[in-house]
N, C-alpha and C positions, 0 to 999 in steps of 0.2 A: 326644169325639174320642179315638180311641185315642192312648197315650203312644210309639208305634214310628212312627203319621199320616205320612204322608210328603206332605203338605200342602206344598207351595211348594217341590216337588222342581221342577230342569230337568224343561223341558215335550221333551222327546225323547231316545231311547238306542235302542241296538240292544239283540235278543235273545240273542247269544251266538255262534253258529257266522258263520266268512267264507270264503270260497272259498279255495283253495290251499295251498300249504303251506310261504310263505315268513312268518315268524314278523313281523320288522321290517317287512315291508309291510303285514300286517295292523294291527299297532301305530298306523302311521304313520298309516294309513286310518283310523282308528277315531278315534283321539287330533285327527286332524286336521279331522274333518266332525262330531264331536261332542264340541265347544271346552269344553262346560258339564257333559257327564251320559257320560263314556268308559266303556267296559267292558272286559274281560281276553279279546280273542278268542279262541276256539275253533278248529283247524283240523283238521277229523275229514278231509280229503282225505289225511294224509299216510297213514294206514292205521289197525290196531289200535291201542290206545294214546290214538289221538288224537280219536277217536269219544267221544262224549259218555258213554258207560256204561264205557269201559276208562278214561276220563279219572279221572274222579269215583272208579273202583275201584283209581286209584293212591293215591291219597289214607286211602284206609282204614288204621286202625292195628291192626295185628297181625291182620288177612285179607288174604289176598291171592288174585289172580285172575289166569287165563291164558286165553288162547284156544282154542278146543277149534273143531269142526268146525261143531259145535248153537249155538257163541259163548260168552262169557265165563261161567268156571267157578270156583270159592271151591277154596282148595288150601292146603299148608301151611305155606309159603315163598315168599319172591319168586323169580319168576325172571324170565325175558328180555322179558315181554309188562312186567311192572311196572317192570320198570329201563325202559324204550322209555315207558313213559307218564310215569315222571317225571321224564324226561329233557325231555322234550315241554313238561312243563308249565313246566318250570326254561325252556328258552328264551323260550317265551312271559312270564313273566315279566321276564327279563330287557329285553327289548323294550320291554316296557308300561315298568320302570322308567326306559329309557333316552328315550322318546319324553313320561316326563311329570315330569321336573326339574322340582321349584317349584311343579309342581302343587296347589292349593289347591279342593277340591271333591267332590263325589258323583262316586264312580267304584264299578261294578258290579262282582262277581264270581259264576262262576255254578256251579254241580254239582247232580249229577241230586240229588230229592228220594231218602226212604226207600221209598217207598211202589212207585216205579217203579224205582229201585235192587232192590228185593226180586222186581220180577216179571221183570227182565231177568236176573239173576246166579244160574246152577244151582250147586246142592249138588252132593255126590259120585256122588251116585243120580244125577243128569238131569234131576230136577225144579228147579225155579225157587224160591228162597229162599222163597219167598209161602206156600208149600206146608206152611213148619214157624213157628209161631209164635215158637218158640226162635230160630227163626233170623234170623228177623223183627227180635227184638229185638237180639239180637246185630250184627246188620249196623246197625242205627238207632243202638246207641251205639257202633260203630267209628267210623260215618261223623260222629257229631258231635266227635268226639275228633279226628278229622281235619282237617275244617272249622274247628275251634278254630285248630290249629296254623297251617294253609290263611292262615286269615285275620290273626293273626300277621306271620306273611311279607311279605305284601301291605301292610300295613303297615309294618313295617321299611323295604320298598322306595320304600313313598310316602306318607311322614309325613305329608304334605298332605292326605290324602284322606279323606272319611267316605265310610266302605267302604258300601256295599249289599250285602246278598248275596240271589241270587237262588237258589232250590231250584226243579229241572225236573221239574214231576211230568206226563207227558201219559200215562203210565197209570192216573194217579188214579182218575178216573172207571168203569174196567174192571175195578181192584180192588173200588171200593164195590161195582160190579153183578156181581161173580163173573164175569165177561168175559176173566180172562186163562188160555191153553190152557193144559192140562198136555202132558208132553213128547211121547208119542204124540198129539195132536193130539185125540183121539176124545172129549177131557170139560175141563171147564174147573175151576179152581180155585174153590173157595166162597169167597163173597165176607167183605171182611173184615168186621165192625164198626165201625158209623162213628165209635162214643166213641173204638175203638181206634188208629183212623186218625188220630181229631184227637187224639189226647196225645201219639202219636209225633211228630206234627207242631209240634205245642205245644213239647215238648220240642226237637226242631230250630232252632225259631225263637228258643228262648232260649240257643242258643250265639252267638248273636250278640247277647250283650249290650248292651242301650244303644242297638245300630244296625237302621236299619231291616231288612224281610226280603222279600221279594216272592215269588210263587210263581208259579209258569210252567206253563201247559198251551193246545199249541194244536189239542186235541181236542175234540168238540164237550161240553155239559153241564157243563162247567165248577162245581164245588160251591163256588159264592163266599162260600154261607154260613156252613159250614164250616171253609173257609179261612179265612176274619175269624174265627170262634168260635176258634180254632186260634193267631191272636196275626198273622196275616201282616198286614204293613201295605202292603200291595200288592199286585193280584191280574192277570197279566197273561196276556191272550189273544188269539185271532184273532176279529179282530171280527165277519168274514164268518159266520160261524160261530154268533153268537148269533139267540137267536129270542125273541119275546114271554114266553116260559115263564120266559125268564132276568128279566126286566125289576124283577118284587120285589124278588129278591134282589140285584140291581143297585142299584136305589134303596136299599134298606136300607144296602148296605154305603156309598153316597157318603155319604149321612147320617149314617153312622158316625165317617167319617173316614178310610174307606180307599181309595187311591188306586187308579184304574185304567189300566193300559198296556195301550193299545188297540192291535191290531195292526192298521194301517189300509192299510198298502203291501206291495204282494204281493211274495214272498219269490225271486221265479224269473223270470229277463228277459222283459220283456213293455213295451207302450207303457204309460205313466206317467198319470194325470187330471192336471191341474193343483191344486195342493197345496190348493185349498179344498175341492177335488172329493173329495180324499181322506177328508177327515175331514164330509163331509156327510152320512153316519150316522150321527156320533158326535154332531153335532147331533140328527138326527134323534129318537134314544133319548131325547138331553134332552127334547123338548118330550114326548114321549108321556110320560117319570118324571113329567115334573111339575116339574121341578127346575129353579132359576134359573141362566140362562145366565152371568151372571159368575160360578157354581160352575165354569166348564168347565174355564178353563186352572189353577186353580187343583187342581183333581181329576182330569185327566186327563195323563199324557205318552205322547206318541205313536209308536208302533214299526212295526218291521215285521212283518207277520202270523205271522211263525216264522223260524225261523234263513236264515240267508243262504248256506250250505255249498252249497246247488246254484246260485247265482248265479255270471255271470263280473263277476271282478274289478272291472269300469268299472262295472257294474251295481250293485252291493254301495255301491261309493262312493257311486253316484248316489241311489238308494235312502235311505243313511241322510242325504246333504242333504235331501232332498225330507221326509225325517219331519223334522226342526227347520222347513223352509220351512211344513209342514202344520200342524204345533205353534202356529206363528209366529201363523198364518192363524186360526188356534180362539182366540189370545189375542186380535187384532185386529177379530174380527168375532164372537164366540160368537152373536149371533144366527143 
């Protein structure tokens, strides 16, 4: 078992984004329906800034980025798009600290990986970080230099808490397969190297010294092999989404030691299964791995299949009870 195992984590947490754009409600919601495993919500509705790639790019130390028309661009200086993101992020914070006085527990925080950081953020040309390996690297050690700091904070605010950090990579997969466009649209970027992929990753995962690290993609082909190779002690996804192909690499990683966050309840208002019904794939998979049912609650905590930003507010709530209710259900019944 890996030494980062997140083995006897809370069996439920959310992804990261919540609908709206009042900071203390989100807090309040999140803190309040997941008593056990809370995370730092996201609210990309308020505009630039607050979107998951202008978030993560307030964060960076000595780059900075602004909005352009094509979307977030690498520049000299802070100006008005970066002051607005970490201004953003400072409320949010402040919220998360006021709503968990005392707090004692695994609490999430999230920002986009390297990998998808580099294919969202253009150079001065138009092209997409991805494009210059210089650049590549350069963004990979701003953002851990960041994330260092980041998590710092978060702890000053809530001494109680073993942090988690999650990195958002849902263009991973696009990168390995050379899948992401260059700026005219007509050709795609060459794909990168997978050594090269998992050492920047490797290297991410060890600025969080000591604490676990989870990585997030809820795109289909998910590289879970990789991602374990790479130090992540947790790999989470949208479950709808896997297919027998994945199923090795699946079992190899429970056998490992690394936990999976299944996204088992759909992201966007719709009628609900009953919480066993949610996670009755996630059974399913077990019996086909081969792997013994009392592994489940113990390997598994249960999410929503990707952020919650386009859900309404009552939905969001409802949602993240129902994944602890589902959670509940896998511990009570794994068969």
């Amino acid at each position: 078992m890996s030494e980062n195992s997140v083995i006897g984590f809370p069996a439920a947490t959310g992804v990261g984004s919540m609908p709206g754009g009042d900071a203390r409600e989100a807090a309040k919601t999140v803190t309040g329906s997941l008593e056990d495993f809370p995370f730092l919500p996201e609210l990309p509705a308020r505009g630039p800034g607050a979107d998951m790639i202008g978030r993560t790019a307030g964060l960076l130390v000595e780059l900075y980025a602004r909005v352009e028309p094509s979307g977030w661009r690498l520049g000299d200086r802070p100006g008005r798009d970066t002051r607005r993101a970490r201004s953003w992020l400072g409320e949010d914070l402040d919220a998360l600290e006021e709503f968990t006085q005392g707090y004692e527990g695994d609490l999430k925080v999230q920002a986009v990986g390297p990998w998808t950081l580099a294919a969202a953020l253009e150079l001065r040309n138009g092209e997409v970080a991805l494009s210059d390996p210089g650049a590549c690297r350069d963004l990979a050690s701003s953002l851990a230099e960041g994330l260092r700091l980041h998590l710092d904070e978060v702890r000053r605010r809530v001494p109680g808490a073993r942090l988690v950090l999650q990195l958002d990579e849902p263009s991973l997969t696009a990168v390995l397969r050379g899948q992401v466009r260059s700026a005219s649209g007509y050709r795609t970027h060459r794909s990168v190297d997978r050594q090269v992929v998992e050492a920047t990753l490797r290297d991410l995962v060890g600025v969080h010294a000591g604490g676990p690290v989870v990585v997030h993609s809820c795109a289909p082909d998910v590289p879970f092999t990789l991602l374990r190779r790479a130090g992540a002690a947790a790999v989470s996804f949208d479950a709808a989404l896997l297919t027998e192909h994945d199923d090795e690499a699946i079992g190899e990683a429970v056998e490992g030691g690394t936990r999976l966050f299944a996204g088992v309840v759909p992201g966007t208002d719709g009628p609900l299964s009953d919480p066993a019904g949610s996670v009755m794939g996630v059974r399913t998979l077990w019996r086909r791995l081969g792997l013994r049912p009392g592994l489940l609650a113990e390997a598994v905590t249960v999410t929503p299949a990707c952020g919650l930003a386009g859900a309404s507010p009552a939905y969001a709530r409802q949602v993240l009870a129902h994944c602890v209710r589902a959670a509940r259900s896998l511990a009570d019944n794994p068969e």
